[in-house]
C-alpha positions in Angstrom: 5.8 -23.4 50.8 4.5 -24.9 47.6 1.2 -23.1 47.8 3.5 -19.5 48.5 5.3 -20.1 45.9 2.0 -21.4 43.3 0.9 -17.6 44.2 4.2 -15.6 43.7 4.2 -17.7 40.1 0.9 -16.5 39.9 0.9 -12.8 40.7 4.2 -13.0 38.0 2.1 -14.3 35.1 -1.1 -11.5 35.6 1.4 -8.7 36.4 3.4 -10.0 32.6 -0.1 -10.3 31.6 -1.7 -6.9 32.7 1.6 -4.7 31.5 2.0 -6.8 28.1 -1.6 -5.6 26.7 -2.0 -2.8 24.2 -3.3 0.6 25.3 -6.9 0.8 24.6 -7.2 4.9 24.9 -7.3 6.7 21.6 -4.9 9.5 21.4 -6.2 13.1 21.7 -7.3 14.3 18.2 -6.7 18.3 17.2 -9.9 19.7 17.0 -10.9 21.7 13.9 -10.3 25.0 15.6 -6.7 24.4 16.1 -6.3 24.7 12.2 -4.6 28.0 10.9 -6.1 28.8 7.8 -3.7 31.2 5.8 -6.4 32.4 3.6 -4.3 31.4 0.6 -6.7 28.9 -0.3 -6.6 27.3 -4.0 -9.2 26.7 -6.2 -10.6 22.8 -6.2 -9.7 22.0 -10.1 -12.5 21.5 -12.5 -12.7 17.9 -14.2 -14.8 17.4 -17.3 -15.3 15.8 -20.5 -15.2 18.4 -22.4 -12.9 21.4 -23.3 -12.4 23.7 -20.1 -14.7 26.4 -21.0 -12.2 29.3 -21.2 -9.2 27.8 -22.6 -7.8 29.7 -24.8 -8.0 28.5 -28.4 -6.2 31.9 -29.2 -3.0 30.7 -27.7 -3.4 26.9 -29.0 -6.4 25.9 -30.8 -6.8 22.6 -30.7 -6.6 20.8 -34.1 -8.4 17.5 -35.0 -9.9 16.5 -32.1 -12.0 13.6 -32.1 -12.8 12.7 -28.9 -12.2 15.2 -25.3 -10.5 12.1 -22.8 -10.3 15.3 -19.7 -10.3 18.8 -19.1 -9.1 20.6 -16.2 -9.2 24.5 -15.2 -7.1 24.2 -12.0 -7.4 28.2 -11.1 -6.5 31.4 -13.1 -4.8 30.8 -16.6 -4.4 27.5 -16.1 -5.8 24.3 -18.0 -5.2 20.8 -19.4 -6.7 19.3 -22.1 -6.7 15.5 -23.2 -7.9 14.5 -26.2 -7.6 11.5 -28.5 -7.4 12.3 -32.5 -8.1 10.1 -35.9 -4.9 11.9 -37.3 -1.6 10.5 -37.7 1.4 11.9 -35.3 3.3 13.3 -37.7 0.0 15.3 -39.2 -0.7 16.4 -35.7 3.1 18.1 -35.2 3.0 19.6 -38.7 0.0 21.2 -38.1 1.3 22.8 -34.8 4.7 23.2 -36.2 3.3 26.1 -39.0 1.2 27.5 -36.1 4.1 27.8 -33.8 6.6 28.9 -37.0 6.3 32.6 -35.9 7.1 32.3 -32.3 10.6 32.1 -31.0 10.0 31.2 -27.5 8.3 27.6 -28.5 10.8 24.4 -28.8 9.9 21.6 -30.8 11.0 18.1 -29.9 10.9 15.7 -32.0 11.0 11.9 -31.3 9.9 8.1 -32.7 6.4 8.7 -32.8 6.0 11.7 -30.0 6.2 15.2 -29.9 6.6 18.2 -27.9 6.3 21.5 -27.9 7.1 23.8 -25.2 7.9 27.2 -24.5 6.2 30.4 -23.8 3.3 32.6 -26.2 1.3 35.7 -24.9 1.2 35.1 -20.9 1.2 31.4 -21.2 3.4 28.7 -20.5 3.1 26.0 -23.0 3.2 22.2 -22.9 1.7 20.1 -25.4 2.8 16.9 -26.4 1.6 14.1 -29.3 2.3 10.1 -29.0 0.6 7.5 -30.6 -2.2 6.4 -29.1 -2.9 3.4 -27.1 -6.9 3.7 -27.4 -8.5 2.0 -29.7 -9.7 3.5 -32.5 -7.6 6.2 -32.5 -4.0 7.2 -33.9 -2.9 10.0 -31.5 -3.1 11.1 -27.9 -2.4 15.0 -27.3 -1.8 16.5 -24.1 -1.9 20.4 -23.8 -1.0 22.2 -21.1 -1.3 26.2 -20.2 -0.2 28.0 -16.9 -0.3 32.0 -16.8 3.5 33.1 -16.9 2.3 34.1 -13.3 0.7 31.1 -12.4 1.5 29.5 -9.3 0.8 25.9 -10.6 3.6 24.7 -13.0 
């Protein structure tokens, strides 16, 4: 009885065993050819060191720039431009505050040592901000940013 018993005990452990292990199959992957494509595909963006080579500097030329951190041209009408200036802040928003005098549809904000400007000017959504720098060596940071009014990237 002892040895029918030893067995049962046994059989127990490597069944517990057995059905305790992970699974060792992979799931199924989808294969490529199950992707949809819409055909609304978006352009990779564009990263440089440099000035995106269309911005348009008719919109918002850039003033006092020392050193280009990043560019991006993400698509049509749209760009960003980093760059790190010698000039003070406050020089920086003066000098965009008498370009931006004449149009209505720009805001100007005003705060401890950053600034923004935002608002719309000939197709073009506007974003461009000043704060004191961080980087060594230099006084500002200013970040613009452009999207075509019809833009889909905001």
């Amino acid at each position: 009885m002892k040895k029918f018993n030893s067995f049962i005990l046994i059989i127990l452990v490597l069944s517990l065993i057995v059905g305790c292990t992970p699974q060792t199959t992979k799931p199924e992957k989808k294969e490529d050819k199950d992707i949809v494509n819409s055909g609304d595909s978006k352009p990779e963006p564009m990263l440089s060191k440099t000035t995106p080579e269309d911005f348009p500097e008719d919109i918002v030329p850039l003033y006092a720039v020392d050193r280009v951190e990043r560019g991006i041209f993400a698509g049509e009408n749209y760009y960003q431009v980093y760059y790190y200036s010698n000039t003070e802040p406050q020089e920086l928003y003066d000098h965009y505050e008498l370009l931006f005098s004449d149009d209505d549809d720009i805001n100007l904000h005003e705060k401890i040592n950053a600034y923004e400007f935002n608002g719309k000017k000939n197709n073009y959504n506007i974003k461009l901000h000043i704060i004191a720098s961080n980087e060594e060596n230099f006084k500002s940071t200013v970040i613009v940013i452009l999207s075509g009014v019809n833009s889909d990237i905001e």
